[in-house]
C-alpha positions in Angstrom: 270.5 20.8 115.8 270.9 24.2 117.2 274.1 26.3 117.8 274.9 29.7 119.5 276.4 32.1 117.0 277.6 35.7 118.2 274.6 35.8 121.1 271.9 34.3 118.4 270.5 30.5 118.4 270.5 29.5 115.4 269.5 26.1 113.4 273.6 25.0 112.6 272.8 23.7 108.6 272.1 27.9 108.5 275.5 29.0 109.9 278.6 30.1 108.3 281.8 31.5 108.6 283.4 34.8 106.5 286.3 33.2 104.9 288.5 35.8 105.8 288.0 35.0 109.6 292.1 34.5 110.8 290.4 31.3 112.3 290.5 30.1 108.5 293.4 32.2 107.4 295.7 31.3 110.3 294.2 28.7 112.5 294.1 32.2 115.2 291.4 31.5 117.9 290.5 30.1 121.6 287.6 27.5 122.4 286.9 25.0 125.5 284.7 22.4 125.8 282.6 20.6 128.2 280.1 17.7 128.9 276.7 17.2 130.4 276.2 14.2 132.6 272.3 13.8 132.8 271.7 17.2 131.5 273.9 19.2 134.0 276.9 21.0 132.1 280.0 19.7 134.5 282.3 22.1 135.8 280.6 24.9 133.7 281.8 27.8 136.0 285.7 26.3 135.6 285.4 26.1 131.9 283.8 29.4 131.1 286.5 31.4 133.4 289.0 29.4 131.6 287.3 30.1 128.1 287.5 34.3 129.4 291.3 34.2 130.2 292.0 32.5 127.2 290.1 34.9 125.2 291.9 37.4 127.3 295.0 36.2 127.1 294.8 35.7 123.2 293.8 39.3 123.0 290.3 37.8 121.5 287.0 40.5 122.7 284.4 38.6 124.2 281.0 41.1 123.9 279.0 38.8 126.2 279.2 38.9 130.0 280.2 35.5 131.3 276.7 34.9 132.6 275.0 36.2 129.8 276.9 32.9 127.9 276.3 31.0 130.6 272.6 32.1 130.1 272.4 31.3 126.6 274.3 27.5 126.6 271.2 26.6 129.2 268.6 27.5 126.6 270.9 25.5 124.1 271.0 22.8 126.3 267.1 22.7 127.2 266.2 22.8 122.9 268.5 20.2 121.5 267.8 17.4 124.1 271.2 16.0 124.4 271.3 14.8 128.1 275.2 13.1 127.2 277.0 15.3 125.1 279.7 17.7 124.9 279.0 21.3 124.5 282.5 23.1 122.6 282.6 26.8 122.6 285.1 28.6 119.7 285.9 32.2 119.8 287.5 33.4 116.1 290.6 35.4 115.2 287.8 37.7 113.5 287.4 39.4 110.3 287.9 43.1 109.3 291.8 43.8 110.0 293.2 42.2 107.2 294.5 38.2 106.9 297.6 38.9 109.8 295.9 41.0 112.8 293.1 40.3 115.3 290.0 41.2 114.1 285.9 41.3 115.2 285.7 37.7 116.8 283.0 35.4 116.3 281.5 33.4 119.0 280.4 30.0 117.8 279.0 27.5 120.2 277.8 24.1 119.5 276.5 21.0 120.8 277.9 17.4 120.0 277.5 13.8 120.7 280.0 12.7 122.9 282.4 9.3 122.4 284.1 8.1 126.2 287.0 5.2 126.2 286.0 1.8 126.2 285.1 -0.2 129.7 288.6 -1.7 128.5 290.2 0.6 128.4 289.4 2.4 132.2 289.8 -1.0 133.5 293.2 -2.2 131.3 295.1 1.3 130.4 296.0 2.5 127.0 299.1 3.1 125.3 300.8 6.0 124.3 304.2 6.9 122.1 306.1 10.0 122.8 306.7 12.9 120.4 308.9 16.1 121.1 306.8 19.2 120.6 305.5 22.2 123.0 302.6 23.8 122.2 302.0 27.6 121.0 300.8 29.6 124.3 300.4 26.4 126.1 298.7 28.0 129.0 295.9 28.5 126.1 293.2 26.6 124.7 294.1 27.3 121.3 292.4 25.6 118.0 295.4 24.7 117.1 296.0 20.6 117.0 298.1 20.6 113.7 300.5 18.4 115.0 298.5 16.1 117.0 296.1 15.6 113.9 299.2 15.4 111.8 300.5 12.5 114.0 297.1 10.3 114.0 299.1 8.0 111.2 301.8 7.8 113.5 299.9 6.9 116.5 297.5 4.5 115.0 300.8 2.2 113.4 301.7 2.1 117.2 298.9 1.3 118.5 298.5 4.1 120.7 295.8 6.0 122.2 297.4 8.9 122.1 300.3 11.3 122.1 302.6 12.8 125.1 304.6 15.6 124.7 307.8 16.3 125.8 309.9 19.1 125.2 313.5 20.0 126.4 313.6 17.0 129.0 310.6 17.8 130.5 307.3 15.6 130.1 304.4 18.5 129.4 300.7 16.9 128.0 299.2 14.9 125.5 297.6 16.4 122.7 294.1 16.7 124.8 294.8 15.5 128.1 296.9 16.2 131.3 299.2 13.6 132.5 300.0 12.3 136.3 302.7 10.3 137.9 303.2 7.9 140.4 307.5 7.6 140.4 309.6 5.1 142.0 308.9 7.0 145.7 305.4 7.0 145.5 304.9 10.5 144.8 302.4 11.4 142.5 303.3 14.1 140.1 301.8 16.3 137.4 303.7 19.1 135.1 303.6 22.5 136.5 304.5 24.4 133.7 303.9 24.9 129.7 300.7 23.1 130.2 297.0 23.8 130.0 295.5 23.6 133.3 292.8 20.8 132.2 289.3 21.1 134.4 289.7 17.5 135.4 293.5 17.7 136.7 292.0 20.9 138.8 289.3 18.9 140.4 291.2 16.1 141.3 294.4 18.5 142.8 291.8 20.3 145.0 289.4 17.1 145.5 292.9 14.8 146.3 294.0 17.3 149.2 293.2 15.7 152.3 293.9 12.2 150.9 297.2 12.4 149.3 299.7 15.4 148.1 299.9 16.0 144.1 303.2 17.3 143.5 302.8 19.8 140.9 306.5 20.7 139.7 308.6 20.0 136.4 308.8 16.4 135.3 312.0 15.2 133.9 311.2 13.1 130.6 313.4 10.1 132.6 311.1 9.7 135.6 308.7 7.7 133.1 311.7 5.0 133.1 311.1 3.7 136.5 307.4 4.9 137.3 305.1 2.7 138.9 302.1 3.8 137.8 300.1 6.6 134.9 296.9 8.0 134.1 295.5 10.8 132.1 292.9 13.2 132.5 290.3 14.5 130.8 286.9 15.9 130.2 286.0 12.4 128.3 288.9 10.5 129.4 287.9 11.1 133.0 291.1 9.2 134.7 292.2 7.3 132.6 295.2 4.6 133.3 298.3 4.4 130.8 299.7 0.5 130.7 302.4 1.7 128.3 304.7 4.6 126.9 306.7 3.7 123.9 308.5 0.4 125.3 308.0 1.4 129.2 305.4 -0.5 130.6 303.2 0.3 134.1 300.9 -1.4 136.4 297.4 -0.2 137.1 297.7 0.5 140.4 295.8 1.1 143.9 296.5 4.9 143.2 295.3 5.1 139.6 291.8 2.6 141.1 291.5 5.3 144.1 291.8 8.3 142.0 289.4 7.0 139.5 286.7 6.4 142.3 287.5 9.7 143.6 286.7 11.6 140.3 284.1 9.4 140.2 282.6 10.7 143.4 283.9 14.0 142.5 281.2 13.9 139.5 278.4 12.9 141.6 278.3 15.1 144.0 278.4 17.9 141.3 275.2 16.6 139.9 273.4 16.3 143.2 274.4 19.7 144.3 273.2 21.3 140.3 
């Protein structure tokens, strides 16, 4: 398998890291990551300008142009073969201004098989348990998932899917997904702020527009007590309907089914038009 380090493709069983990158030292960089549906890189546009204001943002250098990246993940894509996988770009903290300061970043990008939720679970919903926490920069796609990785114990004894944060009263994200809301009115709702803006969740607001509104405001942690329905997004989840949070439990409903055929749709014309 071949990987993209710092503008070079390279064989990945021949790449390394400095261990003095801040990546190692302090868990300090940015990444995003994407899939291809029949070859075709979704949303690639969305995720590299993403992946630059992160990098920006993060005060991270970037020494490739965003086309020049873009240039390089195609010849990735057309030598390992992987028409259904997930391409996940990571730009380092760097190396060279000692173990607490921003150094020389390196780029790393890589190419990975890809695992979607079960037929099941699109159909039936998953279930999720609550934990109070907001992320560091949340706005940024940092590599930083101690705390979800540190609550996979907790979430497998519940027999969750996942985790959603809340913080202060305010429902925010899971630990890799956006999260909407149909509430007791009918309105469908996703957080505003102290969240990352998720590729998916931008599609859908801009693809939803002349079908329905998607409130996007702050969501008061009690609005899950009398919602009607939930879903998820994602770039694997896709729209993904939530049957239960902790001990509140939802329908799936005709807006999660419509949404799901509208992403759906969303996704296909992407890959006739690329």
């Amino acid at each position: 398998m071949k990987c993209i380090i710092n503008g070079q493709i390279q064989d990945s069983s021949q790449v390394s890291l400095p261990i003095n990158d801040l990546a190692i030292l302090r868990g300090y960089g940015i990444f995003d990551f994407f899939r291809l549906s029949s070859g075709i890189p979704l949303f690639i546009d969305d995720h590299l300008e993403r992946f630059y204001q992160s990098a920006q943002i993060a005060r991270l250098e970037l020494i490739h142009s965003k086309d020049e990246l873009k240039d390089l993940i195609y010849q990735l894509i057309e030598i390992n073969h992987m028409p259904i996988s997930g391409i996940r770009m990571v730009l380092t903290g760097g190396t060279g201004a000692g173990a607490y300061a921003i150094g020389k970043s390196n780029l790393i990008v890589t190419q990975e098989p890809i695992i979607f939720p079960s037929e099941e679970m699109f159909a039936q919903g998953v279930k999720l348990i609550t934990h109070e926490y907001l992320r560091d920069i949340p706005h940024v796609k940092t590599i930083n998932y101690m705390t979800g990785i540190w609550l996979q114990n907790q979430i497998k004894e519940a027999g969750a899917f996942d985790v959603l944060y809340h913080h202060q009263g305010l429902v925010h994200e899971l630990t890799r997904s956006n999260i909407f809301i149909v509430n007791n009115t009918g309105e469908l709702l996703t957080p505003a702020n102290q969240v990352l803006h998720g590729i998916t969740r931008k599609q859908l607001i801009n693809g939803l527009k002349e079908e329905m509104e998607v409130v996007v405001t702050d969501v008061p942690i009690g609005v899950l007590n009398s919602a009607r329905e939930v879903f998820i997004t994602g770039t694997t989840k896709k729209v993904l309907p939530v049957n239960q949070i902790d001990n509140m439990h939802y329908s799936i409903g005709s807006v999660t089914k419509r949404i799901q055929e509208v992403f759906s749709d969303l996704e296909k014309a992407y890959l006739q038009n690329h």
